[in-house]
C-alpha positions in Angstrom: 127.9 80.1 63.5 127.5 80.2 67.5 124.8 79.8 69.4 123.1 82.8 70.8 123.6 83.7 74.7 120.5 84.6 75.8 120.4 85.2 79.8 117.5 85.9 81.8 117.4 88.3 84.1 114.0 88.2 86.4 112.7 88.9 89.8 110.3 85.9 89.3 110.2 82.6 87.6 107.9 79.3 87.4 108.1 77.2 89.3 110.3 78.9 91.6 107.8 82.1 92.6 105.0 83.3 90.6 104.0 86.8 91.6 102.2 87.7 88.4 101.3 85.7 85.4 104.7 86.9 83.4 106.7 84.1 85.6 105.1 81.3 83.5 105.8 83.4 80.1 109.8 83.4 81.7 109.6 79.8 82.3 108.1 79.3 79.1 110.7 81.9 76.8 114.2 80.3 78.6 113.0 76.2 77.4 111.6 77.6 73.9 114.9 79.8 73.1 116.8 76.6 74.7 114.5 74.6 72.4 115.4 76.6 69.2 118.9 76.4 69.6 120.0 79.3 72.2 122.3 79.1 74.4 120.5 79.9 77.9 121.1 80.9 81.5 119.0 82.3 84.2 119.1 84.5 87.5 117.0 85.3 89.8 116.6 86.0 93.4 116.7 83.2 95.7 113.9 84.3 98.3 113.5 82.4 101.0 109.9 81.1 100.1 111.8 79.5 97.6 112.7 75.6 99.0 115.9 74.7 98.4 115.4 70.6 99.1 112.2 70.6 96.7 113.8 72.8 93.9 117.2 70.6 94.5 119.4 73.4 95.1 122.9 73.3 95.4 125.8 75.7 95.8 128.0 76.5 93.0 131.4 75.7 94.4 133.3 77.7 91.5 131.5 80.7 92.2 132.1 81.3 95.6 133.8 84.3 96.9 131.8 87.3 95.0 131.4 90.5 97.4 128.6 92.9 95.9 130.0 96.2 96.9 126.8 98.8 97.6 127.9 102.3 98.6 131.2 101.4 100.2 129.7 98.1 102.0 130.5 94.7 100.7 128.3 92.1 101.3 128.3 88.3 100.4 126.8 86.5 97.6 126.4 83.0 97.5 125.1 81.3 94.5 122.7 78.2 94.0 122.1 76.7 90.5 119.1 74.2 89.9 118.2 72.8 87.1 114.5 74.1 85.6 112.2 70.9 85.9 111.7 69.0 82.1 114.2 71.2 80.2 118.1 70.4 80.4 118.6 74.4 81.6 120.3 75.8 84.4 118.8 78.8 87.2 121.3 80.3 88.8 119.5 81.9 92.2 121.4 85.1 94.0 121.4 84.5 98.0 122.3 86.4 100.9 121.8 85.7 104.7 120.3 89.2 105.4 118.4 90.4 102.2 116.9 86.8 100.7 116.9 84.7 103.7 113.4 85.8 105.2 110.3 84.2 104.4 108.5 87.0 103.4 109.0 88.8 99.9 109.0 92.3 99.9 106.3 92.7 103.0 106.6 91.8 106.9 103.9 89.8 108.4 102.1 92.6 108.8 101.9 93.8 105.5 105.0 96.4 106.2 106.7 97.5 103.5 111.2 96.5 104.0 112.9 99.2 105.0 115.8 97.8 103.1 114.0 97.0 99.9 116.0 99.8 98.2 119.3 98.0 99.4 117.7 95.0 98.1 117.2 95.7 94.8 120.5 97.4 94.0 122.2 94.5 95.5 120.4 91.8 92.9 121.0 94.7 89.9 124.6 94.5 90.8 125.1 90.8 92.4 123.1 89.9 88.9 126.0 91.9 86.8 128.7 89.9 88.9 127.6 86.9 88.6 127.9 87.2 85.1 131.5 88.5 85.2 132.4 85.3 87.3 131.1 83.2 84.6 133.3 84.6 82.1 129.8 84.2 80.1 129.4 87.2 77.5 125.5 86.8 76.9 123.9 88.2 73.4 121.1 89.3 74.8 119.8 90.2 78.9 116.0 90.1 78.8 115.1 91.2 82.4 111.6 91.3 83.9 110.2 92.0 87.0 110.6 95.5 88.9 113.9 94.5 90.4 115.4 94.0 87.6 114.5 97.9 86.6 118.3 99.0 87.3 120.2 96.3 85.3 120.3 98.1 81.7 121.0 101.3 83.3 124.0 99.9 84.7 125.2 97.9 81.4 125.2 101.7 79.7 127.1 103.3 82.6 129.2 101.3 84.7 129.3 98.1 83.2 129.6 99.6 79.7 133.5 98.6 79.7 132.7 95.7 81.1 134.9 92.7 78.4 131.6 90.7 79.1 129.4 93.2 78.1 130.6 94.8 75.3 128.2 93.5 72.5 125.1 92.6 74.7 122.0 94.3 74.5 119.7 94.9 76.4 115.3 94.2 76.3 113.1 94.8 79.3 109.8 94.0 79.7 107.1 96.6 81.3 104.9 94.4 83.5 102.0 95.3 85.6 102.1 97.7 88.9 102.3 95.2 91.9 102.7 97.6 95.2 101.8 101.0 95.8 104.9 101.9 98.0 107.8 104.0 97.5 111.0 101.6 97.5 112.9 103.7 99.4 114.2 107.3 99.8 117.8 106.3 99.5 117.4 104.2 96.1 119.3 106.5 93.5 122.6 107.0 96.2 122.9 103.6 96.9 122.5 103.0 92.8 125.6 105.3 92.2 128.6 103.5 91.4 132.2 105.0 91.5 131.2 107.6 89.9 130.1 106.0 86.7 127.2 106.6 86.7 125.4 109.7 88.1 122.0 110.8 89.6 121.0 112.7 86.1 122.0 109.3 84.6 119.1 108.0 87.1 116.5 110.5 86.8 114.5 108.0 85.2 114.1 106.3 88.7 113.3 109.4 90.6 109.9 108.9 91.8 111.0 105.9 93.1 108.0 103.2 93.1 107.3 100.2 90.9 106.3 102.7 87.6 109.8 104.5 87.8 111.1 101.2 88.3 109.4 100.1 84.9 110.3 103.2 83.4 114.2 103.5 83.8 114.3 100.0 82.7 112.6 100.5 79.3 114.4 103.9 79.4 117.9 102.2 79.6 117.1 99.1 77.6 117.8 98.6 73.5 114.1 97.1 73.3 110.7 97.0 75.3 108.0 93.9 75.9 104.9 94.6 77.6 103.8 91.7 80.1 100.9 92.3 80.9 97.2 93.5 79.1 97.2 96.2 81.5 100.4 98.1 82.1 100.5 101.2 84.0 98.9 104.0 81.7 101.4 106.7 81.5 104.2 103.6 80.8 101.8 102.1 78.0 101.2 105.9 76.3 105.3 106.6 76.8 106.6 103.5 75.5 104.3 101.8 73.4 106.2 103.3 70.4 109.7 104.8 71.1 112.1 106.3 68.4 115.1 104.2 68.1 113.5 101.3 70.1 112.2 97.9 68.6 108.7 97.5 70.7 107.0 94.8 71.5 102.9 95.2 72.5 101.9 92.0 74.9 100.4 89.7 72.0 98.2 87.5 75.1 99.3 84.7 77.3 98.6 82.2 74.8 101.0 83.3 72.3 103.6 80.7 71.3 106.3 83.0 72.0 108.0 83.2 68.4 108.1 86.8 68.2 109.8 87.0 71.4 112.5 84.8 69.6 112.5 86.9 66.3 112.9 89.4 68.9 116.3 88.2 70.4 117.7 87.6 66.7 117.0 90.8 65.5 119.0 92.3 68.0 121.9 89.9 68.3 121.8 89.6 64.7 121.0 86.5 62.6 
């Protein structure tokens, strides 16, 4: 039998940034599914708090030349690989000059919200998607986390759904806590629309447009939910903490040894 490809979707990771506790619990899941005989890959952002020479990254020669098209504008991708620190496992890190370069996350200096944090985030969901495509690399399961990640099983349903690469992968995403208080950005759901595959009643899920809706379209969209955190949002813990047609996992603590994440993953790709 083959291994299981599980891939790792997540806007943050251990060591590379750790904006809540659930980057350790990433770190953590990708060595113990490599561990227990998995096959693994990761993505994630590559921000530019993140050091390259520290983290030795390098560029991934074979994947050059991938445009992420985001309402009618292409815009580069270059990808970086590393490998995560005491596990033989590979993180593959999205980059772009004008969206990841900065040295600041999501807020200026001055504690300003992007103005192109909507543009942002559909460019990882999509950049994420093609990354994937390039690899030629169809994965069992995509467990993404962190709110940027939010739009990635709403496009495997839609747009991707035909996708050779995609056909058999399901989807889990995991509900984490609330970290700003912002709206991401008015033009979020037209930028998300892609050739008219998927639609803005296929988003509605998004439409209040903040870290919840975030949350919510991902669980929405996904084939299972985790909760990340003790403390999720209220209205996201009472509307998906048990979901007909969903397998749901509750946040068992951060001392958990992980194995029902894994029972998780082989349940849905099948055993």
């Amino acid at each position: 039998m083959s291994k299981k490809r599980i891939l790792f979707i997540a806007t943050e990771m251990s060591p590379y940034l750790e904006l809540t506790e659930f980057a350790e619990i990433v770190n953590k899941l990708a060595i113990k599914s490599n561990e227990s005989g998995m096959e693994v890959r990761c993505i994630m952002p590559r921000f530019g708090v993140i050091n390259e020479r520290r983290h030795r990254l390098h560029e991934v020669v074979r994947l050059s030349g991938i445009n992420v098209s985001v309402n009618d504008d292409d815009y580069p991708l270059q990808i970086k690989v590393a490998s995560l620190p005491n596990a033989r496992l590979q993180i593959y890190f999205l980059e772009n000059e004008e969206f990841f370069k900065r040295k600041n996350i999501f807020h200026d200096d001055e504690d300003k919200w992007f103005e192109d944090n909507a543009l942002r985030t559909v460019f990882f969901a999509k950049g994420a998607l093609e990354t994937v495509r390039k690899f030629g690399w169809p994965p069992d399961i995509i467990h993404c986390s962190g709110w940027m990640s939010g739009l990635i099983p709403a496009f495997i349903k839609t747009a991707y759904k035909r996708e050779p690469v995609f056909l058999h992968s399901k989807t889990i995403f995991t509900i984490g806590q609330n970290t700003f208080e912002e709206k991401i950005g008015e033009e979020l759901l037209e930028l998300a629309l892609i050739n008219n595959s998927i639609t803005a009643n296929d988003l509605k899920a998004f439409k209040d447009n903040d870290n919840a809706a975030m949350f919510r379209g991902g669980a929405t969209f996904a084939d299972a939910i985790t909760f990340g955190t003790p403390d999720p949002d209220v209205k996201l813990g009472e509307e998906f903490a048990k979901v007909r047609g969903k397998k749901v996992l509750p946040f068992k603590g951060w001392d958990t040894d992980l194995t029902e994440y894994l029972e998780l993953y082989n349940d849905l790709a099948g055993k």
